[in-house]
MARRO-979473 format. One line per 4 residues: for each residue x, y, z of N, C-alpha, C, O. Coordinates in nm, 2 decimals. Atoms other than C-alpha are relative to their C-alpha. Layout:
// residues N
X:Y:Z:X:Y:Z:X:Y:Z:X:Y:Z ~ ... $
// end
This chain:
// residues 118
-0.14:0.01:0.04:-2.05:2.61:1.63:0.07:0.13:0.00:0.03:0.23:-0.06 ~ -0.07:-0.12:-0.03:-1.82:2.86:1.73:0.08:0.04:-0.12:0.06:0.14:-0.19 ~ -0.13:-0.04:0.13:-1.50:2.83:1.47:-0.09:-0.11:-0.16:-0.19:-0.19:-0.15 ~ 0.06:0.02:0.13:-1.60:2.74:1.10:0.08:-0.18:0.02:0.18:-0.20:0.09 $
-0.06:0.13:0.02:-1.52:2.35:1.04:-0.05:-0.07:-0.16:-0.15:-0.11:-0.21 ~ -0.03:0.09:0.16:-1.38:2.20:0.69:0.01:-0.15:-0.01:0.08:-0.21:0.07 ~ -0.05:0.18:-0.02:-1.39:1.79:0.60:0.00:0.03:-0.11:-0.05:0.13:-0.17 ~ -0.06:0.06:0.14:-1.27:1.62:0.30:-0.14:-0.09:-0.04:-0.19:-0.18:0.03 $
0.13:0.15:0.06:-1.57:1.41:0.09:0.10:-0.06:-0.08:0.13:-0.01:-0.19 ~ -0.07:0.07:0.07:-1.35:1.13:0.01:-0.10:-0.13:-0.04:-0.21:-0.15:0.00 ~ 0.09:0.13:0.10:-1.46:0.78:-0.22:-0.11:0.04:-0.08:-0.20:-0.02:-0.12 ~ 0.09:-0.05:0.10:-1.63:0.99:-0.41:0.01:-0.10:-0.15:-0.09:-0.14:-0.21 $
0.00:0.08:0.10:-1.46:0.76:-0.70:-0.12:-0.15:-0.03:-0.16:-0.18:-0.14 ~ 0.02:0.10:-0.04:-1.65:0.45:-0.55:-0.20:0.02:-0.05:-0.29:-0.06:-0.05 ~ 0.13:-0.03:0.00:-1.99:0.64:-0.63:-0.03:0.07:-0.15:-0.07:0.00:-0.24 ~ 0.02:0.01:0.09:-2.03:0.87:-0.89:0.10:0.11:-0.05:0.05:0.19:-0.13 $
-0.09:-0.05:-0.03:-1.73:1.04:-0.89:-0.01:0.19:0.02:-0.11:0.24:0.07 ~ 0.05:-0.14:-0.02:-1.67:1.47:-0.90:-0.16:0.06:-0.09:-0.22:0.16:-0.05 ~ 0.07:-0.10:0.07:-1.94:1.55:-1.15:-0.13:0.03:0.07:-0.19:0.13:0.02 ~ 0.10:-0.05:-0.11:-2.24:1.58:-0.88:0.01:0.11:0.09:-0.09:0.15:0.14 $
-0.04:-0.05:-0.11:-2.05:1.80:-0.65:0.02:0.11:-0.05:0.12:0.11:-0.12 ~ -0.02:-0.18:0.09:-2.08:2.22:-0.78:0.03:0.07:0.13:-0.01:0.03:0.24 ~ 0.00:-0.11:-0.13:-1.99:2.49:-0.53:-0.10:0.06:0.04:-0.16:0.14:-0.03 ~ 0.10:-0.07:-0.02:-2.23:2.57:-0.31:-0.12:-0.14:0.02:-0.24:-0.14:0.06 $
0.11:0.12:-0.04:-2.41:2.25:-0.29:0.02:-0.06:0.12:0.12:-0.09:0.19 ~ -0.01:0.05:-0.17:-2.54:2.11:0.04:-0.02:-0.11:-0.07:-0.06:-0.13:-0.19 ~ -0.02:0.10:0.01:-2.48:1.76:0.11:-0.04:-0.03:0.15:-0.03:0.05:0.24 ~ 0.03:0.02:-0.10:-2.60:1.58:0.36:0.08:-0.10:0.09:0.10:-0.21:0.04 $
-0.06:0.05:-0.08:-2.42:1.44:0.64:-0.06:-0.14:0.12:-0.11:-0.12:0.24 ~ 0.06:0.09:-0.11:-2.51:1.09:0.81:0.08:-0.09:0.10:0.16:-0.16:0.03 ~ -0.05:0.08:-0.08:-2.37:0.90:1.10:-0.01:-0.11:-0.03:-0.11:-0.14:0.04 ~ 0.01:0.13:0.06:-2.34:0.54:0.93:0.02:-0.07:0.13:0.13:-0.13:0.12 $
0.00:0.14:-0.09:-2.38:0.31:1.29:0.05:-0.16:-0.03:0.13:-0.23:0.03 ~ -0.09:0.15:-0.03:-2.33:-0.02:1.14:0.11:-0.03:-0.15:0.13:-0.12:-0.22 ~ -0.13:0.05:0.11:-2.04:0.03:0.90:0.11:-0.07:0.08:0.14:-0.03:0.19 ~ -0.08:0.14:-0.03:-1.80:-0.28:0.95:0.17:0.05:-0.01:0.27:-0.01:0.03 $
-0.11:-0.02:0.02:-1.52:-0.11:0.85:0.11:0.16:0.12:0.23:0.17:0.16 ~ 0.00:-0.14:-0.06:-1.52:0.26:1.05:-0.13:0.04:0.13:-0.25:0.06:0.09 ~ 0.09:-0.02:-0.05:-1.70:0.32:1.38:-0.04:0.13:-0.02:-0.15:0.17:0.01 ~ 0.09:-0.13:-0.04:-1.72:0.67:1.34:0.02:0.04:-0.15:0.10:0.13:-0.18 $
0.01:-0.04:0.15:-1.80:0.67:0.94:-0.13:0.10:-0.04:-0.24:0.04:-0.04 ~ 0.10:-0.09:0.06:-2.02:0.95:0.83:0.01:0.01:-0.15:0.10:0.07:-0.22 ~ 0.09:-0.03:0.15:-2.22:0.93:0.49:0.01:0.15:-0.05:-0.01:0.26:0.01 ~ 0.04:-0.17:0.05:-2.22:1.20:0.24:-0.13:-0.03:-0.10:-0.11:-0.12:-0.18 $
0.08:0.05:0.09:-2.54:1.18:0.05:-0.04:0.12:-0.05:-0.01:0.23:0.00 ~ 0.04:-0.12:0.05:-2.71:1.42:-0.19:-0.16:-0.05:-0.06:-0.21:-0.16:-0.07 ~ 0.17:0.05:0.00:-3.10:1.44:-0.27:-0.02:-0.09:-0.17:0.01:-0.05:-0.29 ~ 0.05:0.06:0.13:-3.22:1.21:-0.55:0.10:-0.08:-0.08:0.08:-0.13:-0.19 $
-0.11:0.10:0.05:-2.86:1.04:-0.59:0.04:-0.09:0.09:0.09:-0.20:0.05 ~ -0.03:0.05:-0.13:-2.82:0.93:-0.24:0.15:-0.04:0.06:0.20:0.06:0.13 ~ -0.13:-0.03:-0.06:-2.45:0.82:-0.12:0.09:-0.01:-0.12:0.12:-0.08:-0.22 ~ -0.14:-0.05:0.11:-2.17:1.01:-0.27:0.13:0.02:0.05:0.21:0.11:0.02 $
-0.14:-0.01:-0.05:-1.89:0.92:-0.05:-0.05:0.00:0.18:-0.15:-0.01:0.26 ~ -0.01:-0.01:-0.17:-1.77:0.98:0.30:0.10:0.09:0.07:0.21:0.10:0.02 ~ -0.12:-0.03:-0.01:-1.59:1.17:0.49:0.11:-0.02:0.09:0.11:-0.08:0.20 ~ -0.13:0.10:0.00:-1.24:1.11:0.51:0.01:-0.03:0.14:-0.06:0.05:0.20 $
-0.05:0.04:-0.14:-1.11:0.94:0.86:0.16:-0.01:-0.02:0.22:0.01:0.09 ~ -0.11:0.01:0.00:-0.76:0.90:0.74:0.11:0.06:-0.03:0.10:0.15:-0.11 ~ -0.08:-0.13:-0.02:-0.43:1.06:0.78:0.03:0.03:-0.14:0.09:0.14:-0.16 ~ -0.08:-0.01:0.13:-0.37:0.98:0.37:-0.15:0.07:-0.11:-0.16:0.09:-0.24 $
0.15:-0.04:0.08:-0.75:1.11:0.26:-0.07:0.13:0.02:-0.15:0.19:-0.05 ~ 0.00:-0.15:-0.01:-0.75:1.44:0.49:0.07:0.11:-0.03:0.17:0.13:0.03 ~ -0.03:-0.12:0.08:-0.68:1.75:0.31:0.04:0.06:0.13:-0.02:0.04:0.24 ~ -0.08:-0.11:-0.13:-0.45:2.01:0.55:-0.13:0.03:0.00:-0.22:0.02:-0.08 $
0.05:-0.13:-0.01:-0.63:2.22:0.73:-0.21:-0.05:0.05:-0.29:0.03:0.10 ~ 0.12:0.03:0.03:-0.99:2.00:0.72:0.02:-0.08:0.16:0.11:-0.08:0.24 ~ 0.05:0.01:-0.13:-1.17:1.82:1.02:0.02:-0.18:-0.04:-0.03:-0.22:-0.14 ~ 0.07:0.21:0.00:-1.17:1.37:1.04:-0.12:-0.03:0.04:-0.15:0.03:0.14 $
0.08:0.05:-0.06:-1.46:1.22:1.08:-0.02:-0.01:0.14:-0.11:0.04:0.21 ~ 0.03:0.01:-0.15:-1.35:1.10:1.43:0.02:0.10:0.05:-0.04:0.09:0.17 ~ -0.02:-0.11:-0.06:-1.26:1.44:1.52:-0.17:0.11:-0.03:-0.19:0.20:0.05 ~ 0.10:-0.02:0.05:-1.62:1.55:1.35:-0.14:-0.10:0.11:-0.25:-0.05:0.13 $
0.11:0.08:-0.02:-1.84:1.28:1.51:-0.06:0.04:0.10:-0.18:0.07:0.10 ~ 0.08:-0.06:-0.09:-1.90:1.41:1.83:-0.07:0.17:0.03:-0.16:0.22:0.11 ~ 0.02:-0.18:0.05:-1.94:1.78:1.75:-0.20:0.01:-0.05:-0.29:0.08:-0.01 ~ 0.14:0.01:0.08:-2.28:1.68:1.50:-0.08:-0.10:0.07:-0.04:-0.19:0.14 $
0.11:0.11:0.00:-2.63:1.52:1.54:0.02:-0.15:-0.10:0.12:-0.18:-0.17 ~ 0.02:0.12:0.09:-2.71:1.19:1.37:0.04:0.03:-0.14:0.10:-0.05:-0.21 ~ 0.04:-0.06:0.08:-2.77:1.43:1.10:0.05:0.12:-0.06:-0.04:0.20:-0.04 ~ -0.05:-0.11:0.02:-2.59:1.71:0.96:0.02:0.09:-0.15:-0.05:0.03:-0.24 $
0.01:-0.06:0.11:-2.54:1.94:0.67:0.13:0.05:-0.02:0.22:0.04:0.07 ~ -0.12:0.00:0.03:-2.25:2.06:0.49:-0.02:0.08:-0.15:-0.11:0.06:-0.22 ~ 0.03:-0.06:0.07:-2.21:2.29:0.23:0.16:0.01:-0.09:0.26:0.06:-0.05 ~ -0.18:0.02:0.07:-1.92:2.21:-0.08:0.03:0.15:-0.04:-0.05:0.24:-0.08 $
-0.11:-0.10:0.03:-1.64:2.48:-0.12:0.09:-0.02:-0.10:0.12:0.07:-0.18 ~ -0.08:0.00:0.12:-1.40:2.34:-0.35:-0.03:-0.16:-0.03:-0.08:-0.25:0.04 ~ 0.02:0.12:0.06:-1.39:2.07:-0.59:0.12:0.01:-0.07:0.14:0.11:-0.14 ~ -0.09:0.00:0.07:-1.04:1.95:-0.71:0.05:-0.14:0.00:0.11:-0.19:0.09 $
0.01:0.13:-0.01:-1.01:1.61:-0.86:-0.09:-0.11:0.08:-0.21:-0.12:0.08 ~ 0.08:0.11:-0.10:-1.13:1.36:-0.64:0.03:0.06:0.16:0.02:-0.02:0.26 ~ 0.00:-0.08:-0.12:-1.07:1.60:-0.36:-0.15:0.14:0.03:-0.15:0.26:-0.02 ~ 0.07:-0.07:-0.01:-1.39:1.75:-0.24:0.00:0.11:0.14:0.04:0.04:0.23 $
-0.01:-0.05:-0.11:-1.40:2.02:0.06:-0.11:0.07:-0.01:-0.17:0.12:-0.10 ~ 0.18:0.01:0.02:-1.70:2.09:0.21:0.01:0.09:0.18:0.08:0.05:0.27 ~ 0.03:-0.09:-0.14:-1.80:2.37:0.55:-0.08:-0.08:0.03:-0.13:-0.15:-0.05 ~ 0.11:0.09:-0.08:-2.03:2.19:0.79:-0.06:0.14:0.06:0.00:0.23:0.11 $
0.09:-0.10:-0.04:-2.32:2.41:0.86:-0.06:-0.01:0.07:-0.10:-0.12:0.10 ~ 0.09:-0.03:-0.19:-2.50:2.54:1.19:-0.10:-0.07:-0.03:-0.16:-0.08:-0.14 ~ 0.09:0.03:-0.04:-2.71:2.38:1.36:-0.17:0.08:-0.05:-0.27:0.01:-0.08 ~ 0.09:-0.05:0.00:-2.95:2.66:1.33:-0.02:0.11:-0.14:-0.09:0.21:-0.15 $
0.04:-0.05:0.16:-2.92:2.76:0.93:-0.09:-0.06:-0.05:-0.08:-0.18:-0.05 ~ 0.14:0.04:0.06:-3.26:2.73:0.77:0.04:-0.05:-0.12:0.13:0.02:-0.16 ~ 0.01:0.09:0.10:-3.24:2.50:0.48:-0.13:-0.01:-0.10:-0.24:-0.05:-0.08 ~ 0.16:-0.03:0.13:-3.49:2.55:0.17:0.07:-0.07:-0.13:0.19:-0.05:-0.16 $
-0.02:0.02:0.16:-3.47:2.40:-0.18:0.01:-0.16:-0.04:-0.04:-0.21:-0.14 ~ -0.05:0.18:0.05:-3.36:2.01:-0.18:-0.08:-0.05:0.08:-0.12:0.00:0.18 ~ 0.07:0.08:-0.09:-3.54:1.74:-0.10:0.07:-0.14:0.07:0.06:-0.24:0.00 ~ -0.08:0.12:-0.05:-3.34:1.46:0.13:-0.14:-0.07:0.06:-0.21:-0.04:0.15 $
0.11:0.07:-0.08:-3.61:1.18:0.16:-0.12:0.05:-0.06:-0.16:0.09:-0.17 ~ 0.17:-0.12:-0.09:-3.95:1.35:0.37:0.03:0.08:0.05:-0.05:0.16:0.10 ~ 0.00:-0.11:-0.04:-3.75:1.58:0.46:0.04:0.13:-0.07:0.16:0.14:-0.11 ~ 0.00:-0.12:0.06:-3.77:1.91:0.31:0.12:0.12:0.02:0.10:0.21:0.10 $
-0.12:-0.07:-0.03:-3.44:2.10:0.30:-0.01:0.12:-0.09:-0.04:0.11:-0.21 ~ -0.06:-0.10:0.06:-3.36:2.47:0.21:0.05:0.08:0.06:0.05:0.10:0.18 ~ -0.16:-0.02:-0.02:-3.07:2.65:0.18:-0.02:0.19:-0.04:-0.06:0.24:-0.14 ~ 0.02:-0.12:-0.03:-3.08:3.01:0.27:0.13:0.09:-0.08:0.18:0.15:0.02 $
-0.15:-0.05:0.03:-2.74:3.19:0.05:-0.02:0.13:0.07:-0.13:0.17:0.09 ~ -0.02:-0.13:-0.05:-2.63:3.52:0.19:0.00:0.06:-0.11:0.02:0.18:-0.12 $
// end
């Protein structure tokens, strides 16, 4: 990824609302296939709580300045990572992180994730 890219974790209400989400926490990013409502809906999940929203697709749920899902979908794998920046209200904003940042500390699943800070 060349330029830095921001999305909104919206429906966070629908789940367990802000108190899961600290700065600095990775979240994991999934391509949801057979959601009924959004073809290009990406999951926000976190380890050992599982889905804590999505992020936003719509013109009334994207925060200035942040990325849409559909504008997001083809950019990422299946699979992606994401790391929160601000938390305000039910407005979460969140960096999507490289491909090639090593990941240490959380566990998503079998898969073994940790998270390298500068």
């Amino acid at each position: 990824m060349e330029k830095k890219m921001f999305v909104t974790i919206t429906g966070i209400g629908h789940y367990y609302g802000e108190k899961p989400f600290e700065i600095g926490t990775v979240v994991r990013l999934r391509k949801e296939f057979d959601n009924e409502y959004d073809d290009e809906a990406i999951m926000v999940e976190m380890p050992y709580i599982g889905k804590v929203g999505y992020i936003a697709n719509g013109y009334k749920t994207i925060a200035k300045g942040t990325m849409s899902a559909g504008r997001l979908y083809d950019k990422i794998a299946n699979i992606a990572f994401a790391r929160v920046m601000f938390v305000f209200g039910s407005t979460v904003i969140a960096e999507v992180l490289e491909d090639d940042i090593i990941i240490r500390g959380k566990v998503f699943d079998d898969i073994e994730i940790k998270v390298e800070w500068d």
